[in-house]
SEDOVO-808031 format. One record per residue (C-alpha): x, y, z; residue in three letters. Coordinates in steps of 0.25 Angstrom, whole numbers. Each point is the difference from the previous one (the first is absolute). Layout:
N
    xx    yy    zz res
     X     Y     Z ALA
...
//
This chain:
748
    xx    yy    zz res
     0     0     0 UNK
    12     9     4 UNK
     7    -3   -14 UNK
   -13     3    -8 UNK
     0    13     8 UNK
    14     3    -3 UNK
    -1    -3   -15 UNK
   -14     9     0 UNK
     7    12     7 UNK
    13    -2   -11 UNK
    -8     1   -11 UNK
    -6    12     4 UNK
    11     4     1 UNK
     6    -1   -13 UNK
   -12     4    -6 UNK
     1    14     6 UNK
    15    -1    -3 UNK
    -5    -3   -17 UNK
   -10    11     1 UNK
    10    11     8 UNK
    12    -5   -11 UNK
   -12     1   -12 UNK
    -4    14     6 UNK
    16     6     2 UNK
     1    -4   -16 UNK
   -11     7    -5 UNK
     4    11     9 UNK
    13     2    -5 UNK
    -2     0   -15 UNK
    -4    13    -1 UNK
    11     7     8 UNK
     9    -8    -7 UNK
    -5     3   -13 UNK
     2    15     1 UNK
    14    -3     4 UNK
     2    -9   -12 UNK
    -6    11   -10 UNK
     8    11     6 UNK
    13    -6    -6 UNK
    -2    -7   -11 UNK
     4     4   -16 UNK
    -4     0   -14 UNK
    14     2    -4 UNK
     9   -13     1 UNK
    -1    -3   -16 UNK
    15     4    -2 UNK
    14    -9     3 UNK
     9     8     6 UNK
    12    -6    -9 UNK
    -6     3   -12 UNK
     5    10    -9 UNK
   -13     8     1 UNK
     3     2    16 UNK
    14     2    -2 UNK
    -2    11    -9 UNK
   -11     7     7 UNK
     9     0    14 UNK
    11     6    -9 UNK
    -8    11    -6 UNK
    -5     3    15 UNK
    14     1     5 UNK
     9     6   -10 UNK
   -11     9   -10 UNK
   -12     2    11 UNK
   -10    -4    -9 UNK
    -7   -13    -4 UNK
   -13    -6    -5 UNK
   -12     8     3 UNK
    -8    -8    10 UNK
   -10    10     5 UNK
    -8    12    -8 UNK
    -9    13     2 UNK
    -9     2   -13 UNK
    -5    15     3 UNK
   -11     6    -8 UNK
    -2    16    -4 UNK
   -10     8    -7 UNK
    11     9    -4 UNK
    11    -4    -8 UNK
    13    -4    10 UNK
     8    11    -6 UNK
    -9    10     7 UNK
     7     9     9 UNK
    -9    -3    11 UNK
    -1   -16    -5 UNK
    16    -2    -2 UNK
     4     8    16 UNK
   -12   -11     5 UNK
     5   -10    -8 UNK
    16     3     4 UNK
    -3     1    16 UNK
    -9   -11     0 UNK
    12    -8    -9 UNK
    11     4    11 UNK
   -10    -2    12 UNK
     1   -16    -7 UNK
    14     0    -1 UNK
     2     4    15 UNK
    -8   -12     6 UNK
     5   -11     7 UNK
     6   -10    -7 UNK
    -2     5   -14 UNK
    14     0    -8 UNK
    -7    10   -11 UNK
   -12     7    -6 UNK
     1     3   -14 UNK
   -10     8    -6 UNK
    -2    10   -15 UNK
     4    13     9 UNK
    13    -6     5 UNK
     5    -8   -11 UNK
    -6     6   -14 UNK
    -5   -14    -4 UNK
   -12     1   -10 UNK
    -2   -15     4 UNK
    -5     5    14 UNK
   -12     7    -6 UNK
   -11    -2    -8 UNK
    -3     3   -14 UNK
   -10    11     5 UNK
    11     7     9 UNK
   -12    -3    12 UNK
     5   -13     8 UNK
    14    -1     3 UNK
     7   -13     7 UNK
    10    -1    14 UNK
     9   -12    -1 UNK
     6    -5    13 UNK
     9    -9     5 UNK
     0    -7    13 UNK
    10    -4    10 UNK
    -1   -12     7 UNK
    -6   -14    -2 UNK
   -12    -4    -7 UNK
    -8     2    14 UNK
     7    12     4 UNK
    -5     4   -15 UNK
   -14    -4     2 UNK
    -1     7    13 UNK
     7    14    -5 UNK
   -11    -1   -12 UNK
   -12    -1     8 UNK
     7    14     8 UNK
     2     6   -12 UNK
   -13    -2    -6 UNK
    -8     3    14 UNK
     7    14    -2 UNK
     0     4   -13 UNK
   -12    -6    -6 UNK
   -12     6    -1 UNK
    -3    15    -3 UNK
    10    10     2 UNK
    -4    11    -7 UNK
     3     2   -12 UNK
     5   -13    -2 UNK
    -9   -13     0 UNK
    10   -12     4 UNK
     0   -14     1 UNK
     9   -11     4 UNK
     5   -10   -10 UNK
    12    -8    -5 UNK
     6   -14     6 UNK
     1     4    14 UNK
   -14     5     0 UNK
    -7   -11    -6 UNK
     7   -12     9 UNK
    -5     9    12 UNK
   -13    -1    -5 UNK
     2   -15    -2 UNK
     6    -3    14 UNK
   -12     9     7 UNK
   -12    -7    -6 UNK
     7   -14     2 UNK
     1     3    15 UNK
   -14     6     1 UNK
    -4   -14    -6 UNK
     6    -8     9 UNK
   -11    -1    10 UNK
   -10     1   -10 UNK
     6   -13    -3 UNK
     0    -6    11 UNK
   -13     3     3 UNK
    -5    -7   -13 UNK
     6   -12     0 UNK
    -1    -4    16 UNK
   -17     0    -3 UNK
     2    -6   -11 UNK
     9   -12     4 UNK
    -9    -3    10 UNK
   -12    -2    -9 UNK
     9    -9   -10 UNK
     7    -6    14 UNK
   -14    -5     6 UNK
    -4    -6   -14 UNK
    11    -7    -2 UNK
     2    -7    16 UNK
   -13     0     4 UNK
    -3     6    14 UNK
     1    14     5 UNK
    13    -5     8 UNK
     7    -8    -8 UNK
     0    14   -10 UNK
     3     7    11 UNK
    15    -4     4 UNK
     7     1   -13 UNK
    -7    14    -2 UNK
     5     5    16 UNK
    13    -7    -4 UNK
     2    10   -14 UNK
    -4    11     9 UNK
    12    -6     9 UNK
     9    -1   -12 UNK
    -6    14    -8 UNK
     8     8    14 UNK
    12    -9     0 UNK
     0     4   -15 UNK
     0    14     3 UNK
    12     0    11 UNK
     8    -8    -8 UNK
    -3    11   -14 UNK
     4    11    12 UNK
    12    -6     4 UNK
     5    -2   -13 UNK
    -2    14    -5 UNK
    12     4    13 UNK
    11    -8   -11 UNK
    -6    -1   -13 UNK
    -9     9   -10 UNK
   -14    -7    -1 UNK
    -8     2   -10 UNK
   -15     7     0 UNK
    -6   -12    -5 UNK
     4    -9    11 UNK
    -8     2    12 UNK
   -12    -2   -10 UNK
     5   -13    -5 UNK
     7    -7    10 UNK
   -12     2     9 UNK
    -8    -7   -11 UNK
    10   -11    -1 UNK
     1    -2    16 UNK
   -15    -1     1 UNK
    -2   -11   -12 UNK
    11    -6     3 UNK
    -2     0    16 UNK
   -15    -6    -4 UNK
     6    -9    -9 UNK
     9    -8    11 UNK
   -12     2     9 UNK
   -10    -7    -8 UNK
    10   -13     0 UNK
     1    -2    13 UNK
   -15     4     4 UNK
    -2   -12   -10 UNK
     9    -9     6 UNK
    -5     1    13 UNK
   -14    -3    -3 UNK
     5   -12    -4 UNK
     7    -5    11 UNK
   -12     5     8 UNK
    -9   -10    -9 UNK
     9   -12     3 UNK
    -2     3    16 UNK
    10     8     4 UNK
     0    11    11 UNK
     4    15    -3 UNK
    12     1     5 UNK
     5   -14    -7 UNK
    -6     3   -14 UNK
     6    16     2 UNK
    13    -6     3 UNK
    -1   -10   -11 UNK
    -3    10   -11 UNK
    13     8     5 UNK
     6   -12    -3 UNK
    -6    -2   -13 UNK
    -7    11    -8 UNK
    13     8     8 UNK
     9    -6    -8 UNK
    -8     1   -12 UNK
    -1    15     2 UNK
    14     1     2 UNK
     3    -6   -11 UNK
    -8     8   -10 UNK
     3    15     8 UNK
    17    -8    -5 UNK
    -6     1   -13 UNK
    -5    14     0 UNK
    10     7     7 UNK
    11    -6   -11 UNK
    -8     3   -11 UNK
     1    15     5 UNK
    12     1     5 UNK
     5     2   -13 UNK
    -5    15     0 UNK
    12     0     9 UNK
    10    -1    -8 UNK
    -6    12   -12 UNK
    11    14     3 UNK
   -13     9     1 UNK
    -6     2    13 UNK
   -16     2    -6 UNK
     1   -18    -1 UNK
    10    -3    11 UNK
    -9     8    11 UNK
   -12    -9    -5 UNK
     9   -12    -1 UNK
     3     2    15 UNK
   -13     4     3 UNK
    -6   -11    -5 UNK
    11   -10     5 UNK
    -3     4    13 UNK
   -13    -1     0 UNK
    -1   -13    -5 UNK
     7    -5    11 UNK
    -8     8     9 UNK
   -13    -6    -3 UNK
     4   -15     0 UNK
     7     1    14 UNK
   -14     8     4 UNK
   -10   -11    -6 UNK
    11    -9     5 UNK
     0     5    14 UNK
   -14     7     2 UNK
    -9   -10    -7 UNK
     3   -13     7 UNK
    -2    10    13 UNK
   -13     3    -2 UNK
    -5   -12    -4 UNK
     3    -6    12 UNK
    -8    11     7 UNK
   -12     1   -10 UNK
     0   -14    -5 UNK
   -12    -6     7 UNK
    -7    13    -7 UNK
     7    -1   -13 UNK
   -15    -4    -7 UNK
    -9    12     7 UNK
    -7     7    -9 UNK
     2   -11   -10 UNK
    -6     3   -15 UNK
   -11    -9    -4 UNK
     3    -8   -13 UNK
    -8    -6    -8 UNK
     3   -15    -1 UNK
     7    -6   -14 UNK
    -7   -12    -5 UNK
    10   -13    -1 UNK
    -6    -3   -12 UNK
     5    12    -5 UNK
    13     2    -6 UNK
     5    15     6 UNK
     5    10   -13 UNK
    15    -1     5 UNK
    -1   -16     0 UNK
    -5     1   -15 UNK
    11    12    -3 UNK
    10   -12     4 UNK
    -6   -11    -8 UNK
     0     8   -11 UNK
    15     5     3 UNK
     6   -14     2 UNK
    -9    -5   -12 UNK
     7     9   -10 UNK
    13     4     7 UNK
     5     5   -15 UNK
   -11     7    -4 UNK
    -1     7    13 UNK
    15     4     0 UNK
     1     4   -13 UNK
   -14     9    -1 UNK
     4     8    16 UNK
    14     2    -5 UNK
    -4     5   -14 UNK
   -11     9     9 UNK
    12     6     9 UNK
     9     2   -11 UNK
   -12     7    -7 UNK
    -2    10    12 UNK
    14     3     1 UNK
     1     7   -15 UNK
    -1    14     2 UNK
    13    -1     9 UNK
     6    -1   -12 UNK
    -4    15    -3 UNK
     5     6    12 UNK
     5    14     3 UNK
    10     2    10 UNK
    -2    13     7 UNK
     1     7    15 UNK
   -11     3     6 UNK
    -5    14    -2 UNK
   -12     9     1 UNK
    -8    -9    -9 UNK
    -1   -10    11 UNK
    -7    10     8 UNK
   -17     1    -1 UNK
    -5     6   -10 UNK
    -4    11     8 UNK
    11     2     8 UNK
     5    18     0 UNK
    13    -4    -2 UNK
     0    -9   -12 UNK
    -8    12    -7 UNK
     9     9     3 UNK
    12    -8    -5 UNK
    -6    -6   -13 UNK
    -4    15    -2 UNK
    15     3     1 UNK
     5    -9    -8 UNK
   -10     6   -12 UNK
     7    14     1 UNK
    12    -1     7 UNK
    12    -9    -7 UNK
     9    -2    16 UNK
   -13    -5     6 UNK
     1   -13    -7 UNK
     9    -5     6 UNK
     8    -7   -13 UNK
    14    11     3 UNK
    11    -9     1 UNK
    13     7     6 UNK
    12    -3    -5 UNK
    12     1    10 UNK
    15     0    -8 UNK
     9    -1    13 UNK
    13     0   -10 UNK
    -4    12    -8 UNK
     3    13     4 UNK
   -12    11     0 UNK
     1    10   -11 UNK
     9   -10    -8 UNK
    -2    -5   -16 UNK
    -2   -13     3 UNK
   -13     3    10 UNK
    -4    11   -12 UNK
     1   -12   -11 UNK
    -8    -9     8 UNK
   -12    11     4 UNK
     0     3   -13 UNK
    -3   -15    -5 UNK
    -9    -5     8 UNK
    -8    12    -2 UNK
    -2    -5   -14 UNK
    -3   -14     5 UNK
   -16    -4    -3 UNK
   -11     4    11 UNK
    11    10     6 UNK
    -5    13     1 UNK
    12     8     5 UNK
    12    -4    10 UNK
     5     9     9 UNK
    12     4    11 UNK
     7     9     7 UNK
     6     5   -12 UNK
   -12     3   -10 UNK
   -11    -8    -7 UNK
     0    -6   -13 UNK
   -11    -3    -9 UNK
     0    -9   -13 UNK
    15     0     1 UNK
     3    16     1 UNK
     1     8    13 UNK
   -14     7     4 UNK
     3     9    10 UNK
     8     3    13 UNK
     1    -9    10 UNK
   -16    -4     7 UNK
     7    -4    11 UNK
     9    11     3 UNK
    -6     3    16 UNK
     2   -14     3 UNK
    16     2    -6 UNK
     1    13     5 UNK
    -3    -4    14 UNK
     8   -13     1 UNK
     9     0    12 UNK
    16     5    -1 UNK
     4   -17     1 UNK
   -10    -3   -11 UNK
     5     8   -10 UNK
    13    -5     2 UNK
    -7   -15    -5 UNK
     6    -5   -13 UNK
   -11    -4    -8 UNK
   -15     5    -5 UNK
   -15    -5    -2 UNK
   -12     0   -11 UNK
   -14     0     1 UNK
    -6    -6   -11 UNK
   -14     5    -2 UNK
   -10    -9    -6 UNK
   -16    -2    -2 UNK
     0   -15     0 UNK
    -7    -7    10 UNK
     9    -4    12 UNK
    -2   -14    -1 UNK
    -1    -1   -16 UNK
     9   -10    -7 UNK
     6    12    -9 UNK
     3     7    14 UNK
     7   -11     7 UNK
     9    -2   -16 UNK
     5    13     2 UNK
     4    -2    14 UNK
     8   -13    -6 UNK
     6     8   -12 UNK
     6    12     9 UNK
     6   -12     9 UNK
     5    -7   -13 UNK
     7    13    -5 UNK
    16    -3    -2 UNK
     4    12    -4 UNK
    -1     7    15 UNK
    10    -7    12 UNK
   -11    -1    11 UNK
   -14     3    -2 UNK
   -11    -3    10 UNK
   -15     2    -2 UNK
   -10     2    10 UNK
   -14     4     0 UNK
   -13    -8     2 UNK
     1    -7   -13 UNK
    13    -5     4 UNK
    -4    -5    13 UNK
    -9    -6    -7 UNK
    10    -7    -9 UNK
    10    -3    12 UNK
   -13    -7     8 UNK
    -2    -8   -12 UNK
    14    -5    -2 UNK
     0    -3    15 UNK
   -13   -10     0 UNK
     7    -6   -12 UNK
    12    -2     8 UNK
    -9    -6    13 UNK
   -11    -7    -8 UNK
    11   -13    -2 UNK
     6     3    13 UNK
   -16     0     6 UNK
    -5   -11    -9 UNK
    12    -9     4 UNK
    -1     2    15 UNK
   -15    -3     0 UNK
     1   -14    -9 UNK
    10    -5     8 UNK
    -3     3    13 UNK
   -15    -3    -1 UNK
     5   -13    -9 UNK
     9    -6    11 UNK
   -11     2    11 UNK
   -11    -7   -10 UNK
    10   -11    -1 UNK
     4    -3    14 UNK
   -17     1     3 UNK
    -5    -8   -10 UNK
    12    -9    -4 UNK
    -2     3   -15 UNK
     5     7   -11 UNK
   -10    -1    -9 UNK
    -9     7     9 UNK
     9    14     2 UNK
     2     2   -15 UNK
   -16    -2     0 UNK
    -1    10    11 UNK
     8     9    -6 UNK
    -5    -1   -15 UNK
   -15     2     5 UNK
     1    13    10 UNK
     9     6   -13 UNK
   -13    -2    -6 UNK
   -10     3    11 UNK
     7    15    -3 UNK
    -2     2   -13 UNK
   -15     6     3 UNK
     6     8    10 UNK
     9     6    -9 UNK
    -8     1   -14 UNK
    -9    10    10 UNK
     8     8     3 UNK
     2     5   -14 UNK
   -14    -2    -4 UNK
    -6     5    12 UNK
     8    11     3 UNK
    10     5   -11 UNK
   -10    -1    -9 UNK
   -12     5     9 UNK
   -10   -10    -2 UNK
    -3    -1    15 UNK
     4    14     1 UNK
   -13     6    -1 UNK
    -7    -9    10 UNK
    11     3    11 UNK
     0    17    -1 UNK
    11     0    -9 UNK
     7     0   -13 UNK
     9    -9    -8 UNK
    14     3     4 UNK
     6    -2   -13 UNK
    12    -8     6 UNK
     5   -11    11 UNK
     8     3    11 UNK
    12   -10    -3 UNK
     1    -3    17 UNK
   -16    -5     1 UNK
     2   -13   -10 UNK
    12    -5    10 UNK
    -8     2    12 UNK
   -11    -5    -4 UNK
     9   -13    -5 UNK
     6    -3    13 UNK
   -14     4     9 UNK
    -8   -11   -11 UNK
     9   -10    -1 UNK
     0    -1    15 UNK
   -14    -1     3 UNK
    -1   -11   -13 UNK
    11    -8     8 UNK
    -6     3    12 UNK
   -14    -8    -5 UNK
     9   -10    -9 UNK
     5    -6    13 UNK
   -15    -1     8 UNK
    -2    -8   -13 UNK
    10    -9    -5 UNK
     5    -5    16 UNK
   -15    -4     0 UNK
     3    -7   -13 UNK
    12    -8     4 UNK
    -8    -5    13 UNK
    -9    -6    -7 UNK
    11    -6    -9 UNK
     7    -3    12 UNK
   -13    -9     5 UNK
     0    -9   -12 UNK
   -10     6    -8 UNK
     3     1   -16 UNK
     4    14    -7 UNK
   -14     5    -7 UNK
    -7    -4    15 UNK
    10     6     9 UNK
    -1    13    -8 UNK
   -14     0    -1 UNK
     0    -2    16 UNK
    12    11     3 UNK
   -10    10    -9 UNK
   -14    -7     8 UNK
     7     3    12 UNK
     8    13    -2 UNK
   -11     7    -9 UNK
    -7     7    13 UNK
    13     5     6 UNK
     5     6   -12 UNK
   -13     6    -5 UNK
    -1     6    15 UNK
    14     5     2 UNK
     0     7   -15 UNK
   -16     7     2 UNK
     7     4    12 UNK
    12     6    -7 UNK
    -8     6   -10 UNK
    -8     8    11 UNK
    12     4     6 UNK
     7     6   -13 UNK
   -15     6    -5 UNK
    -2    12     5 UNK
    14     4    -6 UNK
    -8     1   -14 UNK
    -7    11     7 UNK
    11     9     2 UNK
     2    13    -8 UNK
    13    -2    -4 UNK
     3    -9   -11 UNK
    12    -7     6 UNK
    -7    -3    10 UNK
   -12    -5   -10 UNK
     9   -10    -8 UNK
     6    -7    12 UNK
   -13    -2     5 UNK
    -6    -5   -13 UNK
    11    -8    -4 UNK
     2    -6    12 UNK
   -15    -4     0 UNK
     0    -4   -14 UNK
    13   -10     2 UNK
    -5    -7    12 UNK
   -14    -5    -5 UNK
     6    -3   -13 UNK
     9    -8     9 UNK
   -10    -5     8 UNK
   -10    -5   -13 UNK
     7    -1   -11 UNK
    15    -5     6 UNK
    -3    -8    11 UNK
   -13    -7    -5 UNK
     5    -1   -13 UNK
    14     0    -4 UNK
     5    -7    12 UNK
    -7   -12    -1 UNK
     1    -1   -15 UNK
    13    -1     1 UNK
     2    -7    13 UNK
    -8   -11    -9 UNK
     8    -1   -10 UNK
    13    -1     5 UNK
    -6   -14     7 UNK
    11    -5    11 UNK
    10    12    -4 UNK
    -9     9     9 UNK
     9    -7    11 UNK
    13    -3    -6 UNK
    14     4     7 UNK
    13    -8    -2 UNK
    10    -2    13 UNK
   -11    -1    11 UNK
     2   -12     7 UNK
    -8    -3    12 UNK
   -11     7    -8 UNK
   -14    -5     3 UNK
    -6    -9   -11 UNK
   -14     0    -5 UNK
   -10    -4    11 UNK
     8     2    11 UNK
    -6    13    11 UNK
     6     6    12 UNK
    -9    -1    12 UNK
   -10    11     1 UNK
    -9     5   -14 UNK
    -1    16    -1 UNK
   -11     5    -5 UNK
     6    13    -7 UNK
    11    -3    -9 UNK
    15    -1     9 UNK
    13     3    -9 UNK
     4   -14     7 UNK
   -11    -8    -2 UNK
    -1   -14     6 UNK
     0     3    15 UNK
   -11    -7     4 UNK
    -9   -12    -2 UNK
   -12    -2    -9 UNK
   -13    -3     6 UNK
   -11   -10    -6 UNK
    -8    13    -2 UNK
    13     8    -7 UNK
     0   -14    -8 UNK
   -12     0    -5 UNK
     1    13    -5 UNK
//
C-alpha cells in the first residue's frame, strides 16, 4: 500500500515537472527569438578569399572607395542645378558623408557625374559606401534611412541599394518568426491527433517540439557570438527541429504502444523503446547531421551558418526525443489513449489502398521503376533553364516601398543598377598610359556605357571629360596617395545577374595585356560565388555519398542497398528542384504567393536545399529498408518481406512526413520569396518522397534485385536467412533481429 503511494506521489511529481519544463520552453522562445533576430544578417554571400573580397578591402584601405552598397534617391520639382535645390542637395550630401560608418557619399553636386542625375535634371542619386561587415552594414542602412528618408523639404528621399534591400529582408524574416510558429504549432496538433490517435498521444511529441523550437533558438543565439548567421535560419532550422523532433517522437510513441499491447508496464516498455526506437533514432539524426555537415565545408558563411545551424540542431532534437520521450511515457502511459479518435473499423474482407499500391508494385516492378523515374526525371527539366543570380529586390513583394523605388532607379539612373564593375590595377600607376589605354578599351567594349577614375572618363574609346571622381581623389589621405596603383569603374546597363554581365566580368579578369587586375562588384561576387560552389559541390557530393554510404552499410550489411538509397533521394530532389525555376524564377507560383518571378536562382539555395532533402529522404529510407531486412531476416521471401516492411512502416512514415510537411508549411506563407522557396521545395520534396519514392521506386527496385538486396562480401558471423535476435521491434531498428517472433508476428 505504501509503495502504490509512493509511485502515486512520484508520478505526480513528474507530471508537474513535464508540464513546468513544457511551460519554461514556451516561455523562452520568445525572448529568445528577439535576441536571435537582433544579430543576425543578409549578408554572408561573399568568400573572403576571393578576389572580389580581396579587392574590395584594398580599394577601402588604400583609395577609400568601393562598391556602392547603400543609396538616397532624392526627388525635386525643381531642377538640381537650382541655387536653392543644389545648396539643399550639397549639405544634405555632406551631412551623409559625416555619419557614422560611411566611408563616402558621392552625389551630382560633389562630383559632376551626369550618371547621378536623371535625364529630367529633377532626381539625383547619393551613392555610399559602408564600413563594417554585412550586419554592421544592414544596421547602418536601417539608421540611414530612418533619418533621411521621408520628406525634407524640398527633396523627397527614399532608401534604396544592397544595404537597404537585405535590411528589409532580415526585418520582415524576424517579424515572421513568431507568426510561424504560431501557424505551424496549431496546425501540428491537428495533423498529430490524426495521425496517433488520442489527444495524448498527439500531445507529447508536439510539447517535446516546443522543447526542441527554445533549444533551437539558444543554440541559433550562441552561434551568432562566433560566426555570422544568416537571416534565414532561425525560420528554417525552427522548422526543421520541430519536424524532425516530431519525427523521432512519432517512432517511439509507436513502439511503445506495442510493447504496452504485448503486456508490459510503463516503465519497462518506456525503457525498451529507448533501447530500440533510440537507436533507430539515433541512427537516422547520424544520417541527417552528415548529409548536412557538408554545408561545412563551403568558404561562405551564408551555407556554413546554416550548415552548423542545422547540424546542431539535428543533434538536438534526437537527444530531446531521446531523453524526454521515454520520460514522459513512463508518467503518461497509463493515459496515453485518452481522448482517443473514433475509427471506423476496415472490413478484413477488404483489401486496404496501400496493400493494393503494393501488389501492383511488386506485380510489375519494371514497369513501376521505369514509369516513377521517367516521371521524376520529367519534373526536373526546367532546372536545365536555370538562371544563377543573387537575390535582390525582386525577391521582395510585389508591393513592398523599397523594391518600387529601386526598380524606378534603375529606369532612369544608370549606377543604380548595380552592373559597375570596379576594376583595381595594383601594379599601374594612377595617371599612367597603361591605365589610359585600358579606360580607353574597355569603354569600347559591348554593354559599357562609360569607364571611369581618378583621372577622367572615357566614352566609346575617347576621354569625355574631367575626372567624375575627383572629390573622392582629391580628398584621399597624404599615405593613400603615395599607393602605387589605380582603379576603374565600368559603367553598364545589364542586368547584375545577366549572363552578358558576368562574361564581361571574366573577359576584364582574362586581359593579358595588364600585370595585375582584379575585379570587383556584385556581378563579380556573383561569379566568384559561383566558381566556389563549383569548387564545394564535389567536395560536398563526395563527403555525403561516402559517409551516408558506409553508415548504410554497416546497418544494413548490404551494398546493393546504399547505392539504391543514394540513387533514389538523388531522384526524390528533382521535383524540388524543377520548382524552384518554374515556380519561382519564372513566376508561375509568383502571383498566388504576393510576388513576382525573380528572374534568377540564388546559386546557394540548390545546395542547401540538396543537403537538407537528401537527409530527411535518408532519414525515412532507414525507417524503411531496417524493417525490410527484419523481415528477410525471419525467413520470409523477397516480394513478402517487402510487402511487410512497406505493410508495417507505411503509417509511421506517412505520419512522421504530414507532420513535417506541417512543420515547414507556414514558410510558404512568408512574404519573402527565399523564405517561400525553401518552404515549398522543401514541402514539395518530401511528399514526393513520401509517395512516389518510398511506395514506388524502393520496392521496384528492391524487387528486382532479388537476394542482391542483402549481399556483402567479408561478413563472417553474418546471420543467415531465417535466423532473428531475441525481441521483434515494431518500428523499423537500423540492427534489426533483436528480438524473437511471435506466433502472431508469424502469422502476419
Amino acid at each position: 500500500m505504501k509503495q502504490a503511494t509512493m509511485t502515486n506521489v512520484t508520478g505526480s511529481h513528474a507530471r508537474w515537472a513535464v508540464a513546468t519544463v513544457l511551460l519554461l520552453a514556451c516561455l523562452g522562445c520568445l525572448p529568445l527569438s528577439h535576441l536571435v533576430g537582433s544579430r543576425v544578417s543578409s549578408g554572408g554571400y561573399l568568400n573572403n578569399a576571393s578576389e572580389s573580397a580581396r579587392a574590395e578591402r584594398l580599394l577601402e584601405r588604400d583609395f577609400s572607395t568601393g562598391s556602392s552598397q547603400f543609396q538616397l534617391e532624392l526627388r525635386a520639382d525643381e531642377p538640381a542645378s537650382e541655387p536653392r535645390i543644389a545648396a539643399a542637395g550639397r549639405r544634405l550630401v555632406a551631412d551623409a558623408a559625416a555619419s557614422n560608418g560611411v566611408l563616402y557619399a558621392r552625389s551630382w553636386w560633389n562630383t559632376g557625374d551626369s550618371r547621378l542625375r536623371s535625364p529630367d535634371g529633377r532626381t539625383t542619386l547619393v551613392v555610399m559606401r559602408l564600413q563594417g561587415s554585412d550586419a554592421e552594414a544592414e544596421r547602418r542602412a536601417r539608421q540611414l534611412t530612418n533619418r533621411f528618408a521621408g520628406e525634407h523639404p524640398p527633396f523627397r528621399i527614399a532608401a534604396t541599394g544592397r544595404a537597404a534591400v537585405n535590411a528589409d529582408l532580415a526585418e520582415r524574416s524576424r517579424k515572421e518568426l513568431i507568426r510561424t510558429e504560431l501557424i505551424s504549432l496549431p496546425l501540428l496538433a491537428i495533423v498529430l491527433y490524426l495521425a496517433l490517435g488520442s489527444v495524448v498521444a498527439a500531445a507529447i511529441p508536439l510539447g517535446v517540439g516546443v522543447v526542441c523550437i527554445t533549444g533551437t533558438q539558444a543554440v541559433l543565439y550562441g552561434l551568432t557570438h562566433v560566426m555570422q548567421v544568416s537571416v534565414f535560419a532561425p525560420n528554417l532550422v525552427t522548422a526543421l527541429a520541430l519536424g524532425l523532433s516530431i519525427d523521432y517522437s512519432i517512432i517511439m510513441i509507436s513502439r511503445f504502444r506495442e510493447e504496452r499491447g504485448a503486456g508490459l508496464d510503463a516503465h519497462t516498455a518506456s525503457q525498451v523503446v529507448r533501447k530500440t526506437s533510440g537507436r533507430t533514432v539515433m541512427c537516422s539524426a547520424a544520417t541527417v547531421a552528415v548529409s548536412l555537415s557538408a554545408l561545412l565545408t563551403v568558404p561562405l558563411p551564408f551555407l556554413r551558418s546554416l550548415g552548423a545551424a542545422s547540424v546542431t540542431v539535428v543533434v538536438l532534437a534526437s537527444l530531446t526525443a531521446w531523453v524526454a520521450v521515454p520520460i514522459v511515457l513512463t508518467v503518461l502511459g497509463h493515459h496515453l489513449e485518452w481522448g482517443r479518435l473514433r475509427r471506423r473499423r476496415a472490413n478484413g474482407r477488404r483489401r486496404s489502398p496501400q496493400e493494393t499500391v503494393i501488389r501492383g508494385v511488386l506485380r510489375h516492378p519494371v514497369k513501376v521503376l521505369v514509369t516513377s523515374s521517367a516521371l521524376l526525371l520529367l519534373l526536373a527539366l526546367p532546372f536545365l533553364r536555370v538562371q544563377w543570380g543573387l537575390i535582390d529586390e525582386r525577391w521582395l513583394p510585389a508591393q513592398a516601398p523599397i523594391r518600387t523605388v529601386t526598380e524606378h532607379a534603375r529606369q532612369d539612373l544608370p549606377l543604380a543598377t548595380g552592373a559597375s564593375p570596379l576594376v583595381l590595377l595594383p601594379s599601374t600607376p594612377r595617371g599612367s598610359a597603361e591605365a589610359a589605354h585600358l579606360a580607353a578599351d574597355l569603354s569600347r567594349a559591348q554593354h559599357v556605357v562609360s569607364v571611369s577614375g581618378p583621372d577622367g572618363v572615357f566614352v566609346n574609346g575617347k576621354k569625355g571629360g574631367p575626372p567624375r571622381n575627383r572629390t573622392a581623389a582629391q580628398d584621399l589621405p597624404a599615405a593613400a596617395k603615395q599607393i602605387h596603383g589605380t582603379w576603374l569603374s565600368v559603367v553598364t546597363r545589364l542586368d547584375p545577374s545577366s549572363v552578358k554581365a558576368q562574361q564581361l566580368v571574366q573577359d576584364i579578369r582574362a586581359r593579358a595585356d595588364v600585370p595585375t587586375i582584379m575585379v570587383t562588384g556584385e556581378t563579380a561576387v556573383l561569379v566568384d560565388i559561383l566558381s566556389t560552389l563549383h569548387e564545394a559541390a564535389l567536395r560536398s557530393a563526395v563527403i555525403i555519398c561516402l559517409a551516408t554510404g558506409l553508415l548504410l552499410i554497416f546497418f544494413t550489411r548490404s551494398l546493393f542497398i546504399p547505392a539504391k538509397a543514394l540513387m533514389t533521394n538523388l531522384l526524390s530532389m528533382t521535383a524540388g528542384f524543377g520548382a524552384m525555376v518554374f515556380l519561382f524564377q519564372d513566376g508561375h507560383l509568383a502571383q498566388w504567393l504576393g510576388g513576382t518571378a525573380t528572374g534568377a536562382t540564388d546559386p546557394l539555395l540548390p545546395m542547401l536545399m540538396f543537403c537538407i532533402v537528401f537527409g530527411v529522404s535518408m532519414d525515412y529510407e532507414i525507417f524503411i529498408v531496417a524493417r525490410i531486412r527484419e523481415e528477410h531476416l525471419a525467413g520470409t521471401d523477397n516480394c513478402q518481406s517487402i510487402a511487410a516492411g512497406l505493410r508495417r512502416t507505411g503509417p509511421v512514415v506517412t505520419g512522421c512526413s504530414l507532420a513535417l510537411v506541417a512543420a515547414v508549411a507556414p514558410l510558404m506563407a512568408s512574404s519573402v520569396t527565399v523564405t517561400q522557396l525553401l518552404g515549398t521545395v522543401l514541402v514539395i520534396s518530401v511528399l514526393v518522397d513520401a509517395t512516389v519514392v518510398r511506395c514506388l521506386l524502393v520496392p521496384s527496385a528492391m524487387a528486382l534485385a532479388g537476394r542482391m538486396n542483402w549481399w556483402l562480401p567479408f561478413t563472417p558471423g553474418r546471420p543467415r536467412s531465417g535466423e532473428a535476435d531475441s525481441t521483434r521491434p515494431t518500428v523499423p531498428q537500423p540492427l534489426p533481429g533483436t528480438g524473437k517472433l511471435t506466433a502472431q508476428d508469424s502469422r502476419k
